[in-house]
N, CA, C and O atoms as CSV, one atom per row, in Angstrom:
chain,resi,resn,atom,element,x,y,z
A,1,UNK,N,N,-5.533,-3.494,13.896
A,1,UNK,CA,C,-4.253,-4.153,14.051
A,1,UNK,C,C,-3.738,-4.666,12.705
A,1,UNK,O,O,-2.641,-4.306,12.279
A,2,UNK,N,N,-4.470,-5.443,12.088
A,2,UNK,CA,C,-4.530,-5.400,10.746
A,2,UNK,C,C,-3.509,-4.860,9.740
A,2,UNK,O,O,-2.520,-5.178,9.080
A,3,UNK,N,N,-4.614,-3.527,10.110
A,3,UNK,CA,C,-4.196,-2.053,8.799
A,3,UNK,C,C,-2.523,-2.123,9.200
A,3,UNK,O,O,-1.749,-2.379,8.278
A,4,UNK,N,N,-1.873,-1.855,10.819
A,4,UNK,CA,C,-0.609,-1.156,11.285
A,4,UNK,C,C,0.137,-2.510,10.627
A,4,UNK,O,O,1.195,-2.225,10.067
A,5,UNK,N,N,-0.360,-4.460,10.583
A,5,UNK,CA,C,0.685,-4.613,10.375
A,5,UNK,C,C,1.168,-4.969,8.532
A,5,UNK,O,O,2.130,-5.595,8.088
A,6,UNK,N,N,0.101,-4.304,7.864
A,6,UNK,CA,C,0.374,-4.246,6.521
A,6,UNK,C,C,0.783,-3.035,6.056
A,6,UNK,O,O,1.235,-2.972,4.913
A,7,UNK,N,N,0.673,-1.621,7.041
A,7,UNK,CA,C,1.429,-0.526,6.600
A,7,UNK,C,C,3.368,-1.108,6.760
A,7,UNK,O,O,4.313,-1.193,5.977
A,8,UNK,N,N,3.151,-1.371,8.170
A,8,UNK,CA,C,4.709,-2.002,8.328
A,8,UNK,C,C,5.070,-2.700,7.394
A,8,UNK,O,O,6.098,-2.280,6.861
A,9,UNK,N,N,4.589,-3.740,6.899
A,9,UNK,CA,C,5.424,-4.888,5.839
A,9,UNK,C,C,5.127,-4.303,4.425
A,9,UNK,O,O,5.616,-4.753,3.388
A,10,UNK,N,N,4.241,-3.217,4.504
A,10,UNK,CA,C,4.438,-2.079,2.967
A,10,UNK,C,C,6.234,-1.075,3.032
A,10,UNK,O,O,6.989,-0.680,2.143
A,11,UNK,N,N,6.269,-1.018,4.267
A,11,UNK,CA,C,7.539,0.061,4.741
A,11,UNK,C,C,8.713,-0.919,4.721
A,11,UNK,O,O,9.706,-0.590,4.072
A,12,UNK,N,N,8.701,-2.042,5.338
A,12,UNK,CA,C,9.884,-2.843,4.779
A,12,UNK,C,C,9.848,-3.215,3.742
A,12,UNK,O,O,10.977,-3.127,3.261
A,13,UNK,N,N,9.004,-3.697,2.911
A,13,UNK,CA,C,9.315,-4.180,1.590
A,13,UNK,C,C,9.640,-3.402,0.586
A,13,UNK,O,O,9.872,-3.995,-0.467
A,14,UNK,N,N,9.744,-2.091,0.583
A,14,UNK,CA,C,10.245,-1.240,-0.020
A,14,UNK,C,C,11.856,-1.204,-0.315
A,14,UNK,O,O,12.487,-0.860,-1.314
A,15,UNK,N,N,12.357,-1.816,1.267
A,15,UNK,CA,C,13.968,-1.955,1.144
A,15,UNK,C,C,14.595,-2.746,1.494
A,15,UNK,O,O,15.706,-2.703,2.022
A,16,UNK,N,N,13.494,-4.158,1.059
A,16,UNK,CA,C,14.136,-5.307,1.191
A,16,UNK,C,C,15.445,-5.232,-0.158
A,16,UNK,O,O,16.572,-4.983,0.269
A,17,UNK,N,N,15.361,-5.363,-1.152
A,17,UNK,CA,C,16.078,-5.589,-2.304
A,17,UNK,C,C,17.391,-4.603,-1.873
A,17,UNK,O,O,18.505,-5.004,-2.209
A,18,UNK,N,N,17.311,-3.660,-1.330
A,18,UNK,CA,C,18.590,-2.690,-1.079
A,18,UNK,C,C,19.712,-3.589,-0.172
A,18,UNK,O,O,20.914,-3.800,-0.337
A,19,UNK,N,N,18.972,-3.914,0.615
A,19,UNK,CA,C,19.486,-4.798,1.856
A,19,UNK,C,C,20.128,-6.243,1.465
A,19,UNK,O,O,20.820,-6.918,2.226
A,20,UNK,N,N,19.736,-6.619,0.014
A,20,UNK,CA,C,20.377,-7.502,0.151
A,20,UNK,C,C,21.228,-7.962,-0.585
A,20,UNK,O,O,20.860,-7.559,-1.688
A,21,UNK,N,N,22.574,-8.825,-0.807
A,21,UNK,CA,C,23.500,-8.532,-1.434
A,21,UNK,C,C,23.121,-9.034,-3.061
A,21,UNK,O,O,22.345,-9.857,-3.546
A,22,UNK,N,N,24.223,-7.959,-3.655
A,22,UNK,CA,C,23.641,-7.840,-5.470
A,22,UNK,C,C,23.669,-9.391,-5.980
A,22,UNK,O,O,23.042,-9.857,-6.931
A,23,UNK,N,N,24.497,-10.017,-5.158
A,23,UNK,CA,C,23.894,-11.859,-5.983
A,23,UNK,C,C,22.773,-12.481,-5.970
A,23,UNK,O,O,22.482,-13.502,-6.592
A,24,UNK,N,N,21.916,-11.661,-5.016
A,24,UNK,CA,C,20.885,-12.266,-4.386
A,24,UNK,C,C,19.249,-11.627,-4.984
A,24,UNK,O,O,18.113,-11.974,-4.659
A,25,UNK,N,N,19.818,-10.360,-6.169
A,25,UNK,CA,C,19.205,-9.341,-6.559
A,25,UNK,C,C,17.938,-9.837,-7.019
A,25,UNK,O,O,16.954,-9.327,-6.483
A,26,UNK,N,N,17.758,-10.643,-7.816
A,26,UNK,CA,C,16.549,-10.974,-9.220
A,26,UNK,C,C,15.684,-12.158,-7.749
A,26,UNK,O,O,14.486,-12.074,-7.477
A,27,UNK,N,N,16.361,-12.831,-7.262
A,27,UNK,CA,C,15.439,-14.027,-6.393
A,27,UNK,C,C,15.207,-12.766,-5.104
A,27,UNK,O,O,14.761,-13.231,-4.056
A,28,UNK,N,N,15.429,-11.492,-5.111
A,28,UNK,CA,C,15.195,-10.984,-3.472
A,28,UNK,C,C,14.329,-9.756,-4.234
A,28,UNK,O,O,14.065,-8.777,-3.536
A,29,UNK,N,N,13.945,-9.761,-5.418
A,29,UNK,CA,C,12.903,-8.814,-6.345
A,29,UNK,C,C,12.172,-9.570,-6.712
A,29,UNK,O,O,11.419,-8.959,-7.470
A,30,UNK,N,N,11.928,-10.435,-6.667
A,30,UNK,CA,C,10.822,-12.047,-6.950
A,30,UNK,C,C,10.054,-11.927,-5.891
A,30,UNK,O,O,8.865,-11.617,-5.977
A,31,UNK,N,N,10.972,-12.281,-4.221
A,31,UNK,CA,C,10.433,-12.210,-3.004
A,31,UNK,C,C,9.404,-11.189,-2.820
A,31,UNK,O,O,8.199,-11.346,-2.625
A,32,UNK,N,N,10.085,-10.123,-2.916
A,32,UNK,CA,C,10.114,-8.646,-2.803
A,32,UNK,C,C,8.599,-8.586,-3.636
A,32,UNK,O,O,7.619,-7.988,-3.192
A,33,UNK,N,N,8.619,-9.069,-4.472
A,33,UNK,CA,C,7.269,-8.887,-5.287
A,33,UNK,C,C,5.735,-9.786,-5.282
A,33,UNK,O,O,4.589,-9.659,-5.712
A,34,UNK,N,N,6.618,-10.821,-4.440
A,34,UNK,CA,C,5.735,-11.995,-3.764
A,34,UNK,C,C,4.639,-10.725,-2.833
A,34,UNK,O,O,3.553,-10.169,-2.997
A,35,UNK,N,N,5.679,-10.752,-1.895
A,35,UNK,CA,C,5.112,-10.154,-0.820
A,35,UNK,C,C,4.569,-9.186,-0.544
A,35,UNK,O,O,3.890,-9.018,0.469
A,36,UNK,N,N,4.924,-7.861,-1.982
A,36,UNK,CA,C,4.584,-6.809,-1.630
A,36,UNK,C,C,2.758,-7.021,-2.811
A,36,UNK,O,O,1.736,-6.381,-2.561
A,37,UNK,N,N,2.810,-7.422,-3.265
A,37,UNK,CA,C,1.384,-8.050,-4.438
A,37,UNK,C,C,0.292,-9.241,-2.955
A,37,UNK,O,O,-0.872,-9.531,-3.228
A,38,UNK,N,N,1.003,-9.800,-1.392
A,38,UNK,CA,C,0.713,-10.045,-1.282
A,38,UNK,C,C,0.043,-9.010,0.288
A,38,UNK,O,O,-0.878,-9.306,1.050
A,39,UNK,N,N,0.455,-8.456,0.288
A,39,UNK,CA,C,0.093,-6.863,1.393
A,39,UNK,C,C,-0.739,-6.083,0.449
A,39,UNK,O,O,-1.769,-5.733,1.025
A,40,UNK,N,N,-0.692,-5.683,-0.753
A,40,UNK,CA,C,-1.323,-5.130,-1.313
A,40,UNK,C,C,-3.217,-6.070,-1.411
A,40,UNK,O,O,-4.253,-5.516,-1.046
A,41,UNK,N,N,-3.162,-7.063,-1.807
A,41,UNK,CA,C,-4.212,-7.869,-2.019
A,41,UNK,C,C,-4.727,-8.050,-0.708
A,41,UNK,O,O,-5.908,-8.357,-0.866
A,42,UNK,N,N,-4.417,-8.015,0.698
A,42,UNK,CA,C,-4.283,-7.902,2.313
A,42,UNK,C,C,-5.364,-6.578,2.311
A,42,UNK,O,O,-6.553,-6.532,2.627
A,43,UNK,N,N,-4.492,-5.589,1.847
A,43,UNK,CA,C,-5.477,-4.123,2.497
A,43,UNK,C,C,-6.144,-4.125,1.467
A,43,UNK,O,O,-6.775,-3.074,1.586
A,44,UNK,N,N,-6.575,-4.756,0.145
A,44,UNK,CA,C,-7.826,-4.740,-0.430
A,44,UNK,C,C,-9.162,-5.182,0.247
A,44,UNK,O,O,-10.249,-4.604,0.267
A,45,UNK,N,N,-8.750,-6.449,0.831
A,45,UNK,CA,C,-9.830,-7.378,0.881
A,45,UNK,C,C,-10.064,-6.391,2.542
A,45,UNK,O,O,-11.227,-6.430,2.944
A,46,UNK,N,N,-9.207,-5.688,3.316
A,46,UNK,CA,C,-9.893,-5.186,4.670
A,46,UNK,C,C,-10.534,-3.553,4.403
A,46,UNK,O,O,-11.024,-2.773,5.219
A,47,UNK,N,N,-10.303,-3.405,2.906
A,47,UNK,CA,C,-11.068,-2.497,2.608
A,47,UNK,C,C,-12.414,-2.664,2.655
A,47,UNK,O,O,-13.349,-2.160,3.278
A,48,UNK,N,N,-12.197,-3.903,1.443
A,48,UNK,CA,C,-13.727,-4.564,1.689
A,48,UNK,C,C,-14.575,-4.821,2.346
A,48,UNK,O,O,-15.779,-4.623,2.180
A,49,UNK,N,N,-14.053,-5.276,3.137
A,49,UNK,CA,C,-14.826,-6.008,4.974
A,49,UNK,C,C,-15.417,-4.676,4.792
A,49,UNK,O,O,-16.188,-4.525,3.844
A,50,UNK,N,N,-15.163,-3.705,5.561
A,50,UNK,CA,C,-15.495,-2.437,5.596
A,50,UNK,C,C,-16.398,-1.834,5.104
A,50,UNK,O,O,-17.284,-1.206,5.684
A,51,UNK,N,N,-16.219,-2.000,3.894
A,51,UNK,CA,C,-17.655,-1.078,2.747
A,51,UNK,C,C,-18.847,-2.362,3.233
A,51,UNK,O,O,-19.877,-1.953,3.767
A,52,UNK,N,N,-18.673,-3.928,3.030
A,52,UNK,CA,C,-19.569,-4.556,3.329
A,52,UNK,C,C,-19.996,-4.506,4.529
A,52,UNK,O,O,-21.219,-4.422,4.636
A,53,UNK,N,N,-19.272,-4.534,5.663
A,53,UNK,CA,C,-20.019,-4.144,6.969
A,53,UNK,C,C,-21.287,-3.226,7.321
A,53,UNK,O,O,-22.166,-3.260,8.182
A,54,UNK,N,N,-20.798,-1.971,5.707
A,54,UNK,CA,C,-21.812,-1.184,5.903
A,54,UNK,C,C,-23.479,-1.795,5.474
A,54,UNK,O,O,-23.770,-2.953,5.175
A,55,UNK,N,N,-24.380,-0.624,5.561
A,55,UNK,CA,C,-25.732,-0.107,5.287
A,55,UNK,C,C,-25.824,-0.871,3.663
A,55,UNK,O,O,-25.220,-0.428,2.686
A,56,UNK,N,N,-26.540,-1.857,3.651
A,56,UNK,CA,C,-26.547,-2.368,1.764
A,56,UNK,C,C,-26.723,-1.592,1.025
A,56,UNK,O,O,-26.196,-1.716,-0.080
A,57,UNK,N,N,-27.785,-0.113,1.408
A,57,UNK,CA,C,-27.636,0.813,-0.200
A,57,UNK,C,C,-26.439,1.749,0.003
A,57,UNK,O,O,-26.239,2.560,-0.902
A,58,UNK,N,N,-25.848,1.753,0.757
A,58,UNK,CA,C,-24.632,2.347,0.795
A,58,UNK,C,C,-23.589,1.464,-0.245
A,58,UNK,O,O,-23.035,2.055,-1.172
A,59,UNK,N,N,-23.443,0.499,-0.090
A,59,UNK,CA,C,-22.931,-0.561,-0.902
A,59,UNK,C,C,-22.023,-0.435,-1.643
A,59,UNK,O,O,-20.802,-0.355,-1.506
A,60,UNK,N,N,-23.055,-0.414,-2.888
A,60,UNK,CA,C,-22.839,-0.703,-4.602
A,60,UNK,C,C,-21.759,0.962,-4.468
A,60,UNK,O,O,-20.560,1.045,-4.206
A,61,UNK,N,N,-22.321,1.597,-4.634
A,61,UNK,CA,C,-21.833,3.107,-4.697
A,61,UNK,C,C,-20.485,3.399,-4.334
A,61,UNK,O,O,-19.626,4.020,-4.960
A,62,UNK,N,N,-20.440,2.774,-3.071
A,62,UNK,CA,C,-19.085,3.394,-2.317
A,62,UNK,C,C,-18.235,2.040,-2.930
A,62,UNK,O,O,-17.035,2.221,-2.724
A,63,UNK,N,N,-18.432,1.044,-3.460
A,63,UNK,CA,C,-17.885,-0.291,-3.501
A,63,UNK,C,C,-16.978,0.638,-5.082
A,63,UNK,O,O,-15.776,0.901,-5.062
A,64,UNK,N,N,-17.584,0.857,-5.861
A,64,UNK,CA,C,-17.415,1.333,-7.103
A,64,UNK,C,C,-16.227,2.425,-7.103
A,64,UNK,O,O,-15.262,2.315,-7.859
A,65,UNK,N,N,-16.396,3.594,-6.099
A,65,UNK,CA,C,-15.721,4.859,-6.040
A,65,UNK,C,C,-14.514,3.856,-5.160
A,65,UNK,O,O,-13.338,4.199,-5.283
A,66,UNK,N,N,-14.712,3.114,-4.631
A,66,UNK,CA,C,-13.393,2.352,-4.039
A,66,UNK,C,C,-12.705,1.831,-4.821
A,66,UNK,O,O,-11.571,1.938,-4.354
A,67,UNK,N,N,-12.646,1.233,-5.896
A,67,UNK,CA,C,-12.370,0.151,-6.972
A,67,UNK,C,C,-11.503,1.177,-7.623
A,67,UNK,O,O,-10.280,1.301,-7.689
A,68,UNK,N,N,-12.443,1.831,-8.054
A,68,UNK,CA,C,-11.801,2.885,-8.618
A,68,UNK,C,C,-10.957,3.418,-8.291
A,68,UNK,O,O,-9.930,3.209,-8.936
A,69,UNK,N,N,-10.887,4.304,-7.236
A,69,UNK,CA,C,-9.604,4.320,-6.351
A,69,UNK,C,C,-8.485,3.656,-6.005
A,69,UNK,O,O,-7.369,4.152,-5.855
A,70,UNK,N,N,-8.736,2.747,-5.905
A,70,UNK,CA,C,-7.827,1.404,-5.976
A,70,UNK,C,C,-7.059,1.264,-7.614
A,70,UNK,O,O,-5.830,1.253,-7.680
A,71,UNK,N,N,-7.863,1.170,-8.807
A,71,UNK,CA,C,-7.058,1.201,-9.915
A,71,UNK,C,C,-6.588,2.494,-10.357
A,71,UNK,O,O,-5.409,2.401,-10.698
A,72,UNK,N,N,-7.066,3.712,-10.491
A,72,UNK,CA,C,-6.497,4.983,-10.723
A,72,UNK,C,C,-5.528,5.452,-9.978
A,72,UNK,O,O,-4.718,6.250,-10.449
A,73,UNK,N,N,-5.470,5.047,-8.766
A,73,UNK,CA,C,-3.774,4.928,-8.035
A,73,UNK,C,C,-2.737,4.105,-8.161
A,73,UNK,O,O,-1.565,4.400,-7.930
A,74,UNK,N,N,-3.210,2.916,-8.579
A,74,UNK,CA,C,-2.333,2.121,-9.064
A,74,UNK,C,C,-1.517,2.556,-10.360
A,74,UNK,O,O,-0.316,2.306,-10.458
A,75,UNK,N,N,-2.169,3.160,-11.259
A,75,UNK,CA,C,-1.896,3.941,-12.514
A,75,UNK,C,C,-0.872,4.782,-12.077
A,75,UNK,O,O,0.335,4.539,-12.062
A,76,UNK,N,N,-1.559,5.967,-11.660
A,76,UNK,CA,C,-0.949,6.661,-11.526
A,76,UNK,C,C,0.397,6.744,-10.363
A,76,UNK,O,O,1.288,7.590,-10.431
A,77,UNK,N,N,0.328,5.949,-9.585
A,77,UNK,CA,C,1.719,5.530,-8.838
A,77,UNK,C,C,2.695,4.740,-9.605
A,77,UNK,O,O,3.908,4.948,-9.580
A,78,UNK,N,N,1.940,3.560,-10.480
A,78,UNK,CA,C,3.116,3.291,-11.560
A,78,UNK,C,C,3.812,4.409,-12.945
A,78,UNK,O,O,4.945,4.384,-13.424
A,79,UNK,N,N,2.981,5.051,-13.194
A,79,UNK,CA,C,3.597,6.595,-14.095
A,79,UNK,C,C,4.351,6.975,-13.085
A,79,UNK,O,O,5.529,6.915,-13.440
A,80,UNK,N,N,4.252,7.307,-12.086
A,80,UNK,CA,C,4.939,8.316,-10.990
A,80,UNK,C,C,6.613,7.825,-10.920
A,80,UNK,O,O,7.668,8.336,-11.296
A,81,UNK,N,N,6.188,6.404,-10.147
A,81,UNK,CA,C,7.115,5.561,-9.540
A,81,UNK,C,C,8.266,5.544,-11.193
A,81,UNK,O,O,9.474,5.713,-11.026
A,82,UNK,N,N,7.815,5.371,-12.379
A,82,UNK,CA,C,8.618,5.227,-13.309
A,82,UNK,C,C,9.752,6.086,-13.465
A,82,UNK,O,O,10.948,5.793,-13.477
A,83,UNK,N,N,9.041,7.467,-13.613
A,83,UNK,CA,C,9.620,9.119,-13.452
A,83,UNK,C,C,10.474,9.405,-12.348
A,83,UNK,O,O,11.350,10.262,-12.466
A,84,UNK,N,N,10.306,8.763,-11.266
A,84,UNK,CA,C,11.312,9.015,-10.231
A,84,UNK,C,C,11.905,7.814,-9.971
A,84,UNK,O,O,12.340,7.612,-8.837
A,85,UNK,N,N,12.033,6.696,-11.109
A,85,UNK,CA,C,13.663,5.767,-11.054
A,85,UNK,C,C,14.600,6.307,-11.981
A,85,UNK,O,O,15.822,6.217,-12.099
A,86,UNK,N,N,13.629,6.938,-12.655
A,86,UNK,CA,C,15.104,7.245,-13.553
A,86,UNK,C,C,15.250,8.814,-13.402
A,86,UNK,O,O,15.324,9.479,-14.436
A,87,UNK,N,N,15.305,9.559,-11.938
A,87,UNK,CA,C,15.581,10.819,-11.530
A,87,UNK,C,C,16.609,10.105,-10.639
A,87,UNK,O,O,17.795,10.417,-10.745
A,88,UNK,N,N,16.049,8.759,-9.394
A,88,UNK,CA,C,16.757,9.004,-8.286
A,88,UNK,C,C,16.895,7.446,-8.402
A,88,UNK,O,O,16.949,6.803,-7.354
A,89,UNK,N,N,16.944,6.931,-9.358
A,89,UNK,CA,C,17.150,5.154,-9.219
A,89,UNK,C,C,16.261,4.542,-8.000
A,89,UNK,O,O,15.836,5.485,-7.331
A,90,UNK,N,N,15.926,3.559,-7.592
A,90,UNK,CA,C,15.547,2.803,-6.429
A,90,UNK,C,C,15.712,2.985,-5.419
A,90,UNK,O,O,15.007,2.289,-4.689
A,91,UNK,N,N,16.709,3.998,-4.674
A,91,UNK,CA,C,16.294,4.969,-3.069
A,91,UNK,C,C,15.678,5.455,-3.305
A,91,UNK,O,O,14.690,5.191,-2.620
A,92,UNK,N,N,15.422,6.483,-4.244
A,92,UNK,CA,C,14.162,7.430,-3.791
A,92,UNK,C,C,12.807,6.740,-4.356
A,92,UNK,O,O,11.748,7.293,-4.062
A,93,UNK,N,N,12.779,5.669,-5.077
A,93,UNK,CA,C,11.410,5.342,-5.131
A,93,UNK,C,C,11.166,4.092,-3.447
A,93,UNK,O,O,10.098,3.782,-2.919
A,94,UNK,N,N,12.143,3.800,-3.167
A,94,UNK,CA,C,11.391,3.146,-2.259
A,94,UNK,C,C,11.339,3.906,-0.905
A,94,UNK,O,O,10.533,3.592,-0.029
A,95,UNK,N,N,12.301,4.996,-0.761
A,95,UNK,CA,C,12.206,6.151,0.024
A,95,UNK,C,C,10.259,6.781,0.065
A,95,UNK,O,O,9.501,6.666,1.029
A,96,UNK,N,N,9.980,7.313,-1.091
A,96,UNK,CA,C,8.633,7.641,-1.310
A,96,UNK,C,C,7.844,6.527,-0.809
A,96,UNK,O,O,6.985,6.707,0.054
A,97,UNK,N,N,8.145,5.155,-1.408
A,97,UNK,CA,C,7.330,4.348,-1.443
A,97,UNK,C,C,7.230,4.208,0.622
A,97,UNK,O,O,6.067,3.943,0.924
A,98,UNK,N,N,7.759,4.279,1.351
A,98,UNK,CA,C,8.281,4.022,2.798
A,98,UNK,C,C,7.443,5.060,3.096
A,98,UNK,O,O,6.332,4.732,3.513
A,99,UNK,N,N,7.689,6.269,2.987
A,99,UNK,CA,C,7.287,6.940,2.978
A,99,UNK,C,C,5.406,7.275,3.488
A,99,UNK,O,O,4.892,7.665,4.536
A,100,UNK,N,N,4.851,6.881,2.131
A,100,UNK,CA,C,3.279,6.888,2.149
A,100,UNK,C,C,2.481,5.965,3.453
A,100,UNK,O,O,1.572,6.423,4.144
A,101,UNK,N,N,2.935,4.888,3.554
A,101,UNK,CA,C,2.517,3.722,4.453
A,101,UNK,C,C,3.039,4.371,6.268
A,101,UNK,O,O,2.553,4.010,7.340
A,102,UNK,N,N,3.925,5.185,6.078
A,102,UNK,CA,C,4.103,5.363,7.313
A,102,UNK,C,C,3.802,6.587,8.086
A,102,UNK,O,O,3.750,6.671,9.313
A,103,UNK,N,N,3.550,7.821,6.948
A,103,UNK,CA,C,2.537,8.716,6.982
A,103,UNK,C,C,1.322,7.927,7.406
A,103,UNK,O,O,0.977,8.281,8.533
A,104,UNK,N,N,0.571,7.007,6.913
A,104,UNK,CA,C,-0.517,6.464,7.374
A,104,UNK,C,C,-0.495,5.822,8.248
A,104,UNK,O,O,-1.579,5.819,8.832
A,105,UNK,N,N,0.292,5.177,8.715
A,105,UNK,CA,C,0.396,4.778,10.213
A,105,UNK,C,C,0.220,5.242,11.201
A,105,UNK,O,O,-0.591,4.863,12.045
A,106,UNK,N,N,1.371,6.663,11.303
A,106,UNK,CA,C,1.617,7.924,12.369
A,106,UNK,C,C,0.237,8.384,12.060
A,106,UNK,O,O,-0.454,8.091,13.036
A,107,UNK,N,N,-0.442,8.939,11.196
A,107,UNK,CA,C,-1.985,9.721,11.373
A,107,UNK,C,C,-2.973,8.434,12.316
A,107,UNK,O,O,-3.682,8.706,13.285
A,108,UNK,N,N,-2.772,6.969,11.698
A,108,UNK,CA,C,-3.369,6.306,12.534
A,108,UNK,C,C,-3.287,6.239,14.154
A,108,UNK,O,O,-4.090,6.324,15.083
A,109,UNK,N,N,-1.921,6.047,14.002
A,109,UNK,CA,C,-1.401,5.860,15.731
A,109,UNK,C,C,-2.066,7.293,16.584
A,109,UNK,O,O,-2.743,7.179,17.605
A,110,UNK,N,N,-1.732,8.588,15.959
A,110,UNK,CA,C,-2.026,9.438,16.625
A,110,UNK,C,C,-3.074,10.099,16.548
A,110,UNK,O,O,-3.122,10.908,17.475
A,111,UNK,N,N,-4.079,10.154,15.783
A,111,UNK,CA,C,-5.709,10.854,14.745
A,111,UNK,C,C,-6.300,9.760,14.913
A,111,UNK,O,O,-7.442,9.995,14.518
A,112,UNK,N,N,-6.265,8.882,15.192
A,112,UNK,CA,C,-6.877,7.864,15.598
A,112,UNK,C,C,-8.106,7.314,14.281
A,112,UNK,O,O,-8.130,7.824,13.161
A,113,UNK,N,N,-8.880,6.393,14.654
A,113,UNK,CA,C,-10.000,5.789,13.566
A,113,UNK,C,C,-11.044,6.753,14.075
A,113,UNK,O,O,-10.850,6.898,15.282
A,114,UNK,N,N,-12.131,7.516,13.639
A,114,UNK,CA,C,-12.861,7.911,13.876
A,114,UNK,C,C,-14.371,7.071,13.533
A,114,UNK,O,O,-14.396,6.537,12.424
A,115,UNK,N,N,-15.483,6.934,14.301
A,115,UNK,CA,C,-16.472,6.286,13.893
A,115,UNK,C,C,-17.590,7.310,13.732
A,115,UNK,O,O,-17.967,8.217,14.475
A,116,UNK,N,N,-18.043,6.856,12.437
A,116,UNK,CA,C,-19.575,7.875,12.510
A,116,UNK,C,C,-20.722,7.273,12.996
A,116,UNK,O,O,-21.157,6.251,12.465
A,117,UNK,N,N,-21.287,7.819,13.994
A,117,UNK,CA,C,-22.359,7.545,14.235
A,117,UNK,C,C,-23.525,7.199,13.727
A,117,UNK,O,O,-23.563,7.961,12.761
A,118,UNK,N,N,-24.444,6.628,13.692
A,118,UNK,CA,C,-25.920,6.791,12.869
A,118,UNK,C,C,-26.876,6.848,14.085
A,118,UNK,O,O,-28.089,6.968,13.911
C-alpha cells in the first residue's frame, strides 16, 4: 500500500508546478521539491525494510547493488532529465517523469508482487 501511495504522489508531483499559476512559480517549485525529495527518501527507506527483512548473508551484498542503483539512476536521470528540458521544456520532462511511477504501478496493480519461496 505503501509503494501505490508514493508511486501516486511521484505522478502528481511531477505537475504540480504546471498547475499552478506563474506567480506562485518559485514557492510551488520549493513545495514541489519539498515533497518530491520527500517520496523519494519514502521509497528508499521501504526499499530497505525489504533487503533487511531478508536472510543476513544476503544482506551486505544486495544492500550495496541497491545503493548503487539508487545513485547511478539518480545520475543518470539527472543527465537525462537535463537533455530533455531543453528539447521539450517541463511537459515532457514531467510527462516522462509521470510516466515511470505509473508504469510501475499498472505492472503492480496487475503482475502483481511475486514472493520467492525458500
Amino acid at each position: 500500500m505503501r509503494a501505490t501511495f508514493t508511486a501516486l504522489l511521484l505522478a502528481a508531483l511531477a505537475y504540480l508546478p504546471v498547475l499552478i499559476h506563474p506567480a506562485w512559480g518559485v514557492g510551488a517549485l520549493v513545495v514541489t521539491g519539498v515533497l518530491l525529495d520527500f517520496a523519494v527518501q519514502m521509497n528508499m527507506v521501504l526499499g530497505q525494510r525489504e533487503i533487511y527483512a531478508l536472510h543476513a548473508a544476503s544482506r551486505n551484498r544486495l544492500n550495496a547493488v541497491y545503493m548503487t542503483s539508487i545513485f547511478t539512476g539518480g545520475a543518470l536521470g539527472s543527465a537525462f532529465a537535463s537533455k530533455l528540458y531543453e528539447h521539450g521544456g517541463w511537459p515532457l520532462v514531467a510527462g516522462l517523469a509521470t510516466a515511470f511511477p505509473l508504469v510501475a504501478l499498472l505492472h503492480f496493480f496487475f503482475v502483481g508482487r511475486h514472493h520467492v519461496r525458500h
